[in-house]
KOLTI-908063 format. One record per residue (C-alpha): residue in one letter; chain; residue number from 1; x, y, z. Coordinates in Angstrom, 3 decimals. Example, Ala and Ser with C-alpha at 12.3 -4.5 7.8 and 13.67 -1.06 7.14 Angstrom:
<bavos>
{bavo A,A,1,{12.300,-4.500,7.800}},
{bavo S,A,2,{13.670,-1.060,7.140}},
</bavos>
This chain:
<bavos>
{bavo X,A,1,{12.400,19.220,31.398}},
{bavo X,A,2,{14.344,17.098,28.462}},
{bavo X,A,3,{12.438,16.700,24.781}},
{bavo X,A,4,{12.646,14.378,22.558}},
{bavo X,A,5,{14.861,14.815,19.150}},
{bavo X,A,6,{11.911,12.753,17.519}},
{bavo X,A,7,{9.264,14.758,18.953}},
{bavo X,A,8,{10.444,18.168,17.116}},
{bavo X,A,9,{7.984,17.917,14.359}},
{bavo X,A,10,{7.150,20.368,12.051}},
{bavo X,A,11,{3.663,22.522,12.519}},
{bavo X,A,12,{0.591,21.613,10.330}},
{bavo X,A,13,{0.647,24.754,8.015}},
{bavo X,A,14,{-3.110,24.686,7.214}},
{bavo X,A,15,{-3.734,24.386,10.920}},
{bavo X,A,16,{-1.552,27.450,11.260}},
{bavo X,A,17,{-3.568,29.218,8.345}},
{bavo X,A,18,{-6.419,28.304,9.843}},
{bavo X,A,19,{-5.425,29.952,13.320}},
{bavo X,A,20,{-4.754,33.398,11.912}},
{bavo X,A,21,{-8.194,33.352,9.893}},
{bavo X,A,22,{-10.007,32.563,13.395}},
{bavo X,A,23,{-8.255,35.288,15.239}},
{bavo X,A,24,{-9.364,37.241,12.070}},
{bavo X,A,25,{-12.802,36.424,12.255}},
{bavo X,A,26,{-12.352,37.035,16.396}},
{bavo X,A,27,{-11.964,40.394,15.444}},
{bavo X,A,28,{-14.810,41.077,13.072}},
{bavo X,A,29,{-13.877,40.081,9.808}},
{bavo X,A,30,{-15.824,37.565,7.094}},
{bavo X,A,31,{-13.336,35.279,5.978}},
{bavo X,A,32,{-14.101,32.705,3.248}},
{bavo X,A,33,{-12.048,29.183,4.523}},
{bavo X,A,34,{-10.450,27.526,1.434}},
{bavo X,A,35,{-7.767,26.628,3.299}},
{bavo X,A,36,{-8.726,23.154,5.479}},
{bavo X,A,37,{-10.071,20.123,3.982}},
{bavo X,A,38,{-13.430,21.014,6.447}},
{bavo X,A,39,{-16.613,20.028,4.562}},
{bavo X,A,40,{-19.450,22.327,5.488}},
{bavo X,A,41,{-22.100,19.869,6.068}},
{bavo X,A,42,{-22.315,18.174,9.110}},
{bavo X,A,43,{-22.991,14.389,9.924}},
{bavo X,A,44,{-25.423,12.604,8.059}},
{bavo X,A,45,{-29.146,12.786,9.543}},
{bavo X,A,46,{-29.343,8.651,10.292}},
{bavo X,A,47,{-25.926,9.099,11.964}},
{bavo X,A,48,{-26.876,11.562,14.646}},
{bavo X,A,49,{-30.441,9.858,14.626}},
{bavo X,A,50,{-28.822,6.806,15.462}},
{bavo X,A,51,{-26.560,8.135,18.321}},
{bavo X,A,52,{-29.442,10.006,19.988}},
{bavo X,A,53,{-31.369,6.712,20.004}},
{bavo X,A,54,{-28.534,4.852,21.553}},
{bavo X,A,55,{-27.412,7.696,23.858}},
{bavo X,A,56,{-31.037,6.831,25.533}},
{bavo X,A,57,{-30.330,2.835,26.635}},
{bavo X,A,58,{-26.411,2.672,25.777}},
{bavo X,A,59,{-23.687,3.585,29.137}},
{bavo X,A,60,{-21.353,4.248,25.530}},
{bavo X,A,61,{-18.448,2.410,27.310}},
{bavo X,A,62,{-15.514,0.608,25.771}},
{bavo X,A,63,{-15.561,-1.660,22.843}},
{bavo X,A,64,{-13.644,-4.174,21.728}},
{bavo X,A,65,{-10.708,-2.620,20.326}},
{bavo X,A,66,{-10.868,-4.060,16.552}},
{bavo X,A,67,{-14.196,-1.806,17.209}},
{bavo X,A,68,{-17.752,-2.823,16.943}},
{bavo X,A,69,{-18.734,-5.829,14.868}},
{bavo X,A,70,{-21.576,-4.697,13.548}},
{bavo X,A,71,{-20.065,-1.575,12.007}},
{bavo X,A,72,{-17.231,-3.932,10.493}},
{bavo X,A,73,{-19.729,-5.792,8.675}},
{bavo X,A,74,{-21.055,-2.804,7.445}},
{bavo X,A,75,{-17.831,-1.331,5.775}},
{bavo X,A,76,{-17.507,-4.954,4.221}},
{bavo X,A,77,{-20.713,-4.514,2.562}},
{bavo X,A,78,{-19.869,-0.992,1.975}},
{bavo X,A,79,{-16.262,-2.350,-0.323}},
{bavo X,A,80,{-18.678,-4.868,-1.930}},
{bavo X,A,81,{-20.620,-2.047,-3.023}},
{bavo X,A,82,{-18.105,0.522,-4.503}},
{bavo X,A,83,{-15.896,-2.286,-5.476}},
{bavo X,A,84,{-17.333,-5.442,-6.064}},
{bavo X,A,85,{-14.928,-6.545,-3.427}},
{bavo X,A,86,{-15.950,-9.316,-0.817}},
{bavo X,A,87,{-14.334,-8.464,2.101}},
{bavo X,A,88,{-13.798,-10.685,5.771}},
{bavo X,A,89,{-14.697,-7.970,8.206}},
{bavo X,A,90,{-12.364,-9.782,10.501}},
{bavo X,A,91,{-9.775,-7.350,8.679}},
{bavo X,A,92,{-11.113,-3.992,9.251}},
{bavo X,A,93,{-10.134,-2.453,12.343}},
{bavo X,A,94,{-12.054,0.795,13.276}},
{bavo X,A,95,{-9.821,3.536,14.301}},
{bavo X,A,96,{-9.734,6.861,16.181}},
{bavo X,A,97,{-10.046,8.632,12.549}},
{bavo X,A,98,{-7.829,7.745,9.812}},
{bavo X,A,99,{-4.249,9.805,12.050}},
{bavo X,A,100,{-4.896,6.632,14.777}},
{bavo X,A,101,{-5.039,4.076,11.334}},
{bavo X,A,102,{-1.681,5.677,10.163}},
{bavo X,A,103,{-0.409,5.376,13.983}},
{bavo X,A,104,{-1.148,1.766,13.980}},
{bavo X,A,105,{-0.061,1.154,10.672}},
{bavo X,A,106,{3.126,2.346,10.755}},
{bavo X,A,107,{3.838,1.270,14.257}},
{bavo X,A,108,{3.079,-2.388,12.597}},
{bavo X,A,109,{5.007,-2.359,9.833}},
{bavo X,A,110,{8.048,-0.107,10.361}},
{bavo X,A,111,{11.044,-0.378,12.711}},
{bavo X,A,112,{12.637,2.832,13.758}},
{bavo X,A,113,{15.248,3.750,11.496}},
{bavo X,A,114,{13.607,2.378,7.997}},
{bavo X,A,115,{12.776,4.700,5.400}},
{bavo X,A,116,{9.108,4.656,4.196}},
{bavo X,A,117,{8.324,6.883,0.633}},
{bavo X,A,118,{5.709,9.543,0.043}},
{bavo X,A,119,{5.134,11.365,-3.142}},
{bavo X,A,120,{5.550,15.106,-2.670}},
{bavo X,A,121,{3.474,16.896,-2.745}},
{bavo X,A,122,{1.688,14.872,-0.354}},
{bavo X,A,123,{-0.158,15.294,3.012}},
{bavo X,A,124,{1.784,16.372,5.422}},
{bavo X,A,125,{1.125,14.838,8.288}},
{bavo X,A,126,{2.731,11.226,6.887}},
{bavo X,A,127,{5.710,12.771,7.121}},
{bavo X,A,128,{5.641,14.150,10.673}},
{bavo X,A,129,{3.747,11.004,12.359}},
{bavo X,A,130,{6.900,8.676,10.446}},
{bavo X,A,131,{9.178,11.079,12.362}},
{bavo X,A,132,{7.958,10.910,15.297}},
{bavo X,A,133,{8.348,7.604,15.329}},
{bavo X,A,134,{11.871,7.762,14.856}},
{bavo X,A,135,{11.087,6.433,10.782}},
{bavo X,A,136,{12.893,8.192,8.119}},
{bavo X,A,137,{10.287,9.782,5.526}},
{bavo X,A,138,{11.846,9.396,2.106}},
{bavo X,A,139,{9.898,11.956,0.145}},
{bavo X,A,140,{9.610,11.178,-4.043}},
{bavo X,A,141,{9.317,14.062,-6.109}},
{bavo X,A,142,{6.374,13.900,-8.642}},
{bavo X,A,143,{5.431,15.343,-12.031}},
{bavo X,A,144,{2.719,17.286,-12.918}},
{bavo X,A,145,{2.615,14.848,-15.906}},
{bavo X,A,146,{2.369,12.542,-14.004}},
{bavo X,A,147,{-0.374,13.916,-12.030}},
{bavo X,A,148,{1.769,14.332,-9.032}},
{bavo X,A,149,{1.750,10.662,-8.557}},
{bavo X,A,150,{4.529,8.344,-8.101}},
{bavo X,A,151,{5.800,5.854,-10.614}},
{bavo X,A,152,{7.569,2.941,-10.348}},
{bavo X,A,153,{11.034,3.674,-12.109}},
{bavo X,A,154,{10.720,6.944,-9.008}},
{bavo X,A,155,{10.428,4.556,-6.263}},
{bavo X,A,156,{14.326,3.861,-4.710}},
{bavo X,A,157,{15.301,0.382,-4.193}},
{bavo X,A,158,{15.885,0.956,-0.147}},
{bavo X,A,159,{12.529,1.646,1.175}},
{bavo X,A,160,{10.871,-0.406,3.506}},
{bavo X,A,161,{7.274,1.193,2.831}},
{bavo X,A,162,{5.161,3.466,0.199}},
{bavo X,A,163,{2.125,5.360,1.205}},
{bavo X,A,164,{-0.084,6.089,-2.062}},
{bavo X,A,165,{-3.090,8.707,-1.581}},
{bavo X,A,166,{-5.973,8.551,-4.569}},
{bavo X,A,167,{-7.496,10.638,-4.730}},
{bavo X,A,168,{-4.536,12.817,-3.568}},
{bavo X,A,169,{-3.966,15.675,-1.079}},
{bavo X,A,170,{-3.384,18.495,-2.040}},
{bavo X,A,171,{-3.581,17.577,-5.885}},
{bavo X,A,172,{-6.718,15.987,-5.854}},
{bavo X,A,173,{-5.149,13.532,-8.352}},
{bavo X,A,174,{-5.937,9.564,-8.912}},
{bavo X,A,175,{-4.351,6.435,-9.839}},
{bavo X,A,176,{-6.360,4.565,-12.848}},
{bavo X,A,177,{-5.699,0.787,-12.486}},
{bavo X,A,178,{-2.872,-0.313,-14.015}},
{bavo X,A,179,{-1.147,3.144,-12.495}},
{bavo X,A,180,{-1.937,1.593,-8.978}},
{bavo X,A,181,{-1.272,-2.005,-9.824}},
{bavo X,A,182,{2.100,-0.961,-11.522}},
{bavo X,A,183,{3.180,0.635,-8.160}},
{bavo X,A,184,{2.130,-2.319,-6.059}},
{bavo X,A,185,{3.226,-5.258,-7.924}},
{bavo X,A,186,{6.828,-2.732,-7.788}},
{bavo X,A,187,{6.664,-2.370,-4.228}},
{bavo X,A,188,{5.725,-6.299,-3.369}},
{bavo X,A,189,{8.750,-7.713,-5.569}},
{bavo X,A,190,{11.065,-5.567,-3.908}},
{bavo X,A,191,{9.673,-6.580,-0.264}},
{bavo X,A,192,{8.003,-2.443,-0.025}},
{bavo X,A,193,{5.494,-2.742,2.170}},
{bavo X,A,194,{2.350,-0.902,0.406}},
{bavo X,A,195,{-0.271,1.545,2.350}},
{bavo X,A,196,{-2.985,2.990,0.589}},
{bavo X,A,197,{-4.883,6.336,1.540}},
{bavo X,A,198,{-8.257,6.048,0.378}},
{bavo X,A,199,{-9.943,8.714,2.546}},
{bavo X,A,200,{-11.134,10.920,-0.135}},
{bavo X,A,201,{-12.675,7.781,-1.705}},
{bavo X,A,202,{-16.237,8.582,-2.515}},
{bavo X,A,203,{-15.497,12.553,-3.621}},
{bavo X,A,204,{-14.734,12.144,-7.099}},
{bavo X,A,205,{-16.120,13.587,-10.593}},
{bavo X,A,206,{-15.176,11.563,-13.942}},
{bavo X,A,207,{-14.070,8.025,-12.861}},
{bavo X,A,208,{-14.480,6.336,-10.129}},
{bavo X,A,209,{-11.842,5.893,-7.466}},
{bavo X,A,210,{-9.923,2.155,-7.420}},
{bavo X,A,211,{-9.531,0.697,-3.939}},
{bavo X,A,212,{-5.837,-1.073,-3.648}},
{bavo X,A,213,{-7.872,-4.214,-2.408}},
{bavo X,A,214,{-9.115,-4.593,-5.565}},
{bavo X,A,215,{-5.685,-5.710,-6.879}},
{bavo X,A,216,{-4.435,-7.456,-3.561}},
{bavo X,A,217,{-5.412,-8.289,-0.005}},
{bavo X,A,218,{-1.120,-7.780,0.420}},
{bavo X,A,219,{-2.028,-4.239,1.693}},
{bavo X,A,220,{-2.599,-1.795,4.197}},
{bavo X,A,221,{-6.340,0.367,3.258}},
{bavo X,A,222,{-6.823,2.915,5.235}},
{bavo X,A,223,{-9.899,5.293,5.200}},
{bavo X,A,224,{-12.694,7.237,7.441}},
{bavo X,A,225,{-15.560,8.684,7.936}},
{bavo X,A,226,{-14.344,12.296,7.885}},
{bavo X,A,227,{-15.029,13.424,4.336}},
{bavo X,A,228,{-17.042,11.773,2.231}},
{bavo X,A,229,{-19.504,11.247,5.403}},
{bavo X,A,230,{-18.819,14.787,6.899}},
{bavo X,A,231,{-18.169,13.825,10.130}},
{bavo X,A,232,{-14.221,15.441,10.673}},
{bavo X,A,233,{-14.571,16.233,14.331}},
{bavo X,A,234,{-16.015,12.632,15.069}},
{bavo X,A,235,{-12.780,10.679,15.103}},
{bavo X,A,236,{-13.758,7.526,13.693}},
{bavo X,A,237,{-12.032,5.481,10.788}},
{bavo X,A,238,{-11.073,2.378,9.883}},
{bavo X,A,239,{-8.287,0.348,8.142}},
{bavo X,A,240,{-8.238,-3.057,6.208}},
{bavo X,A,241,{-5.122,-4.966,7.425}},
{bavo X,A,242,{-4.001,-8.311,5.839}},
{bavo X,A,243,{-4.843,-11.330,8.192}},
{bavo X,A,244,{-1.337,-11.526,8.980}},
{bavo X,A,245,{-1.447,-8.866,10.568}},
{bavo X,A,246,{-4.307,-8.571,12.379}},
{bavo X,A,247,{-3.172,-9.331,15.939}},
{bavo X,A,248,{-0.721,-7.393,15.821}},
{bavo X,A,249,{-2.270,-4.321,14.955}},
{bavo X,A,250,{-4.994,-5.219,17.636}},
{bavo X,A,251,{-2.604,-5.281,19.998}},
{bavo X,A,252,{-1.087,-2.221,19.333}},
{bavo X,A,253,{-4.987,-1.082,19.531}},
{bavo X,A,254,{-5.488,-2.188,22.513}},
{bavo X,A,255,{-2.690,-0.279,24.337}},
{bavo X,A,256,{-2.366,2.813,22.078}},
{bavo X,A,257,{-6.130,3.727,21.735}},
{bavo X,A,258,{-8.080,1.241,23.810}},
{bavo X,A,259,{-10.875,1.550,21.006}},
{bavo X,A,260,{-11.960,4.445,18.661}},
{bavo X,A,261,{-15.047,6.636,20.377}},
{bavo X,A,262,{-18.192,4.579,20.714}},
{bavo X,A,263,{-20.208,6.981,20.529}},
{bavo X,A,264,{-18.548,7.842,16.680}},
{bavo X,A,265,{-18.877,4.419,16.024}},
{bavo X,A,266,{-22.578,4.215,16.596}},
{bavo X,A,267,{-22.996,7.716,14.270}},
{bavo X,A,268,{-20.736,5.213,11.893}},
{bavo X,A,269,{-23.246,3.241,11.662}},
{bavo X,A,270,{-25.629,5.697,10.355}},
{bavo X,A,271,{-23.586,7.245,7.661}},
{bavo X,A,272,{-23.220,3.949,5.872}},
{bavo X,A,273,{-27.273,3.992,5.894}},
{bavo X,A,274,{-26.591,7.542,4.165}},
{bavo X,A,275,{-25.308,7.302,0.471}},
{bavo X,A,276,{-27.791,9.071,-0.909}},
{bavo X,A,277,{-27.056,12.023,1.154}},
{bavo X,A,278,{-23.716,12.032,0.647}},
{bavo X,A,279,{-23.996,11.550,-3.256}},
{bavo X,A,280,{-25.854,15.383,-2.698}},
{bavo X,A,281,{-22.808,16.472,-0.965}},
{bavo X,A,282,{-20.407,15.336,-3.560}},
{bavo X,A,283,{-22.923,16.989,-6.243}},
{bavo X,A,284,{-22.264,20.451,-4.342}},
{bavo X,A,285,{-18.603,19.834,-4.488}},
{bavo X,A,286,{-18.990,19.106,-8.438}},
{bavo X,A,287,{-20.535,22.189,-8.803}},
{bavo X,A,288,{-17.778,24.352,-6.815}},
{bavo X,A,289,{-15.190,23.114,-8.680}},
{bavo X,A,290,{-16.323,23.960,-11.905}},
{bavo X,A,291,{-16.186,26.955,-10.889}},
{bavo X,A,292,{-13.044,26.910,-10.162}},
{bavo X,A,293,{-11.626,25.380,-12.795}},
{bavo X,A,294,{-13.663,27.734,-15.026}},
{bavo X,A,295,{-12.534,31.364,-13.109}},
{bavo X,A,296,{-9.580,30.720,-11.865}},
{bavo X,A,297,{-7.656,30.770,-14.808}},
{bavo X,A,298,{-9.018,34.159,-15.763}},
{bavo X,A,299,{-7.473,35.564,-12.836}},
{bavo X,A,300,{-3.893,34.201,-13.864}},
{bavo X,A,301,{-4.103,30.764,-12.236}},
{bavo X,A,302,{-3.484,28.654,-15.184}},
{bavo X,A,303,{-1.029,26.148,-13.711}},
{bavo X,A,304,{-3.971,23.613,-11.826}},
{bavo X,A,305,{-3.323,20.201,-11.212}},
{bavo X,A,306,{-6.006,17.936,-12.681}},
{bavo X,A,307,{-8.583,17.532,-9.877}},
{bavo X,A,308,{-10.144,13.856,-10.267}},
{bavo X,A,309,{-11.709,13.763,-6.815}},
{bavo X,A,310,{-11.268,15.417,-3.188}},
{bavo X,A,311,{-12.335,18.635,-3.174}},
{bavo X,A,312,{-8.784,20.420,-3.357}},
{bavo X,A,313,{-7.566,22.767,-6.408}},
{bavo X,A,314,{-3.266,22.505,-6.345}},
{bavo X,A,315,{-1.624,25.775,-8.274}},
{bavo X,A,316,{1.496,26.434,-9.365}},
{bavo X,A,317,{1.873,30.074,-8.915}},
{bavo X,A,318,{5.941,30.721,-9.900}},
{bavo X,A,319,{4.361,32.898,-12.697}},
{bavo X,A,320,{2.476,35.260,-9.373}},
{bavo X,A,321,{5.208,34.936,-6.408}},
{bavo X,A,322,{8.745,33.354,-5.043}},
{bavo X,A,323,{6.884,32.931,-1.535}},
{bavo X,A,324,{3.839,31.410,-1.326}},
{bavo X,A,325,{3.189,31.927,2.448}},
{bavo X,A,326,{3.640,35.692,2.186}},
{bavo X,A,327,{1.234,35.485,-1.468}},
{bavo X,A,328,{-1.321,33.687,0.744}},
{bavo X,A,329,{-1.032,35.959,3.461}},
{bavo X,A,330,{-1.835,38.995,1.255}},
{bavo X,A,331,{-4.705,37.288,0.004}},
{bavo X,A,332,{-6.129,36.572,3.608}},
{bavo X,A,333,{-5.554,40.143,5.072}},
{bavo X,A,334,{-6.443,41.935,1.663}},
{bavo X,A,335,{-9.591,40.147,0.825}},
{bavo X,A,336,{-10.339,37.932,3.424}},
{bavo X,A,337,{-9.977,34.639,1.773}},
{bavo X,A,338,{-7.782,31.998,3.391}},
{bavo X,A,339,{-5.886,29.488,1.618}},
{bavo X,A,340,{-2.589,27.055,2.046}},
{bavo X,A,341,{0.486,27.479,1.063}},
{bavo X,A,342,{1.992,25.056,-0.324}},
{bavo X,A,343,{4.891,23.800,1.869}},
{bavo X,A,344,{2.780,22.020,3.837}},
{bavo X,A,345,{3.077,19.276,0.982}},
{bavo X,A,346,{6.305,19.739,-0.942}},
{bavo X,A,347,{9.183,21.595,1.821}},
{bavo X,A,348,{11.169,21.348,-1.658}},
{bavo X,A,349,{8.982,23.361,-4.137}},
{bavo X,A,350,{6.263,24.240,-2.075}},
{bavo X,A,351,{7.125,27.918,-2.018}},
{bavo X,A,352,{5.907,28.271,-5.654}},
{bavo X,A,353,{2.329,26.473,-4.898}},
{bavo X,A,354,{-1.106,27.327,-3.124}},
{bavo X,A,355,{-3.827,24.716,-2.420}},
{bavo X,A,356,{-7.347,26.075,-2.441}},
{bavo X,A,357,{-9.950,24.038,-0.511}},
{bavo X,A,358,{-13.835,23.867,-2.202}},
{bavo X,A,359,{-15.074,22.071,1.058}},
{bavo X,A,360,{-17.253,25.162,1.668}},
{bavo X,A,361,{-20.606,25.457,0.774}},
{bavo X,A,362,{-21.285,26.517,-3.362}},
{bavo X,A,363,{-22.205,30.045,-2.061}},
{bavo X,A,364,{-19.168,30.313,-0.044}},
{bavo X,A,365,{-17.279,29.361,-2.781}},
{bavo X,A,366,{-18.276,31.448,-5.428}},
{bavo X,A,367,{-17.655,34.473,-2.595}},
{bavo X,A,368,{-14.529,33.539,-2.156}},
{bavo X,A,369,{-13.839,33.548,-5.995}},
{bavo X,A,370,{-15.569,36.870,-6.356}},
{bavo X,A,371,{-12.906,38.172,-3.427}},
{bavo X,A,372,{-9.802,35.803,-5.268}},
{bavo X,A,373,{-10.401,37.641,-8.722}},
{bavo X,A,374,{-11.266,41.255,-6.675}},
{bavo X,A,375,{-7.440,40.503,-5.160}},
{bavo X,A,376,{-5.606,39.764,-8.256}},
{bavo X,A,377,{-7.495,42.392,-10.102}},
{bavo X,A,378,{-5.994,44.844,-7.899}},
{bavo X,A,379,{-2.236,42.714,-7.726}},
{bavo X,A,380,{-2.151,43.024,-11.515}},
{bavo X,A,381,{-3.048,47.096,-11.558}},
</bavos>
């Protein structure tokens, strides 16, 4: 049967990293995952609480497709918190995690054939989901002095859309203020239509991260529950949409995804109730990458990206290797310690990078270090 030229995507390299260290582990081995953004924790206690409560009277059918009012409201009290923003929560749509938000979004805003930027490196996936629907990705490529973020003067004149990410993946890297507010007042004079990935909001360590709707309502937000709240495999995030464009994107909803999981929106409702578990979590993730940042430069990893928040560690490792698929998969059959390489996020200079994921628990983490320096100890005779 015929395939489509739009649906050759490429594979989701951490996903294929992943693979090999489960067919590893399949066979016997102990391997130490640094290679998926996968926190270790699972879903708050109030979340599941709440679900097994309304599992009892609830038939869990569908819900409106904008997704359940009540949990709205909630993430509008949840941006007046970490933001001092008051929010309608007629503009958040809950989505089927934040892949069904960048679905929607893009299906709303781009027609096929226009050319939407993303810094590189960058998450992958942006780039794959614009192609297959038949959108050009335009990748920018950023500076290490510039935090592997995107500046204005970088941004070409032709674009119909930017997608930001701050905190960043894989660099771990935010925008301060005027950094973000420079990009979108760039973007909104030039007709650039301006999404913002704020799903690592939460998971930071010095300063806080700055929502784009603290500068503008002209944007696309989009976030979820997956990290900060620990709840990956739930499939339940949500996006703040200008009122503009509400309809539209509701019905695009309504036939793409009928509504996100009700079930995961009921647990939703739970991990909002939870900050004060979470703030534990990101405490554990503090402590791993310190760690990090303090060992790994012993071992000969001295080229690190400045991690501000998500719990990612990006390397340059030129200095160590031309091929940074074939470095990482020395490291995972040698020691037992999977990470990314790093043409998931840059197919330009991602041979000469590695991403290390501290998702893991702190114990995990400081095994897999012990392994990382046992590996290069041995590498460097």
């Amino acid at each position: 049967m015929r395939q489509s030229k739009r649906g050759q995507v490429e594979p989701f390299i951490a996903m294929d990293v992943l693979r090999m260290a489960a067919e590893a582990e399949a066979a016997g081995r102990d391997i130490v995952h640094m290679e998926v953004g996968q926190p270790s924790t699972s879903a708050p206690k109030a979340a599941k609480r709440r679900l097994a409560e309304a599992l009892e009277h609830q038939p869990m059918g569908y819900t409106v497709a904008l997704g359940l009012p009540y949990l709205r409201e909630g993430i509008a009290r949840l941006y007046k918190r970490w933001y001092n923003v008051d929010l309608d929560p007629a503009r958040v749509v809950i989505t089927s995690g934040s892949s069904g938000a960048f679905q929607l979004a893009f299906t709303a805003l781009f027609d096929a054939g226009d050319k939407v930027g993303l810094g590189e490196p960058g998450y992958p996936s942006y780039r794959q989901i614009l192609k297959a629907l038949s959108i050009e990705p335009v990748g920018i490529p950023t500076e290490a002095q510039n935090r592997y973020q995107p500046t204005p003067e970088e941004i070409p004149d032709d674009l119909q859309g930017l997608i930001v990410a701050s905190p960043g993946n894989p660099s771990g890297t935010m925008l301060g203020k005027p950094e973000l507010e420079a990009l979108i007042e760039h973007c909104a004079a030039r007709d650039i239509a301006f999404i913002s990935d704020e799903i690592y909001h939460g998971l930071q360590y010095d300063a806080r991260a700055v929502s784009a709707l603290e500068i503008t309502d002209d944007v696309f937000v989009i976030n979820s529950f997956s990290k900060y709240f620990s709840m990956t495999g739930w499939r339940v995030g949500w996006m703040v949409v200008p009122e503009s464009h509400l309809r539209t994107v509701e019905r695009l909803a309504q036939h793409m995804f009928i509504c996100a999981p009700h079930a995961s929106q009921v647990a939703a409702l739970g991990a909002l109730e939870s900050i004060e578990e979470m703030e534990g979590h990101v405490s554990r993730y503090a402590e791993s990458r310190a760690l990090l940042l303090e060992e790994l430069p012993k071992m000969g990893f001295t080229r690190i990206a400045p991690p501000d928040g998500a719990f990612y560690l990006y390397a340059d490792v030129s200095e160590l290797t031309e091929d940074s698929a074939a470095f990482a998969g020395e490291i995972l059959e040698s020691v037992g310690v999977a990470v990314t390489p790093g043409m998931d996020f840059d197919p330009h200079r991602g041979k000469q990078t590695i991403r290390i994921s501290y998702a893991q628990s702190p114990e995990r983490v400081a095994e897999g270090v012990r392994r990382l320096r046992e590996f290069m100890a041995k590498r460097n005779g």
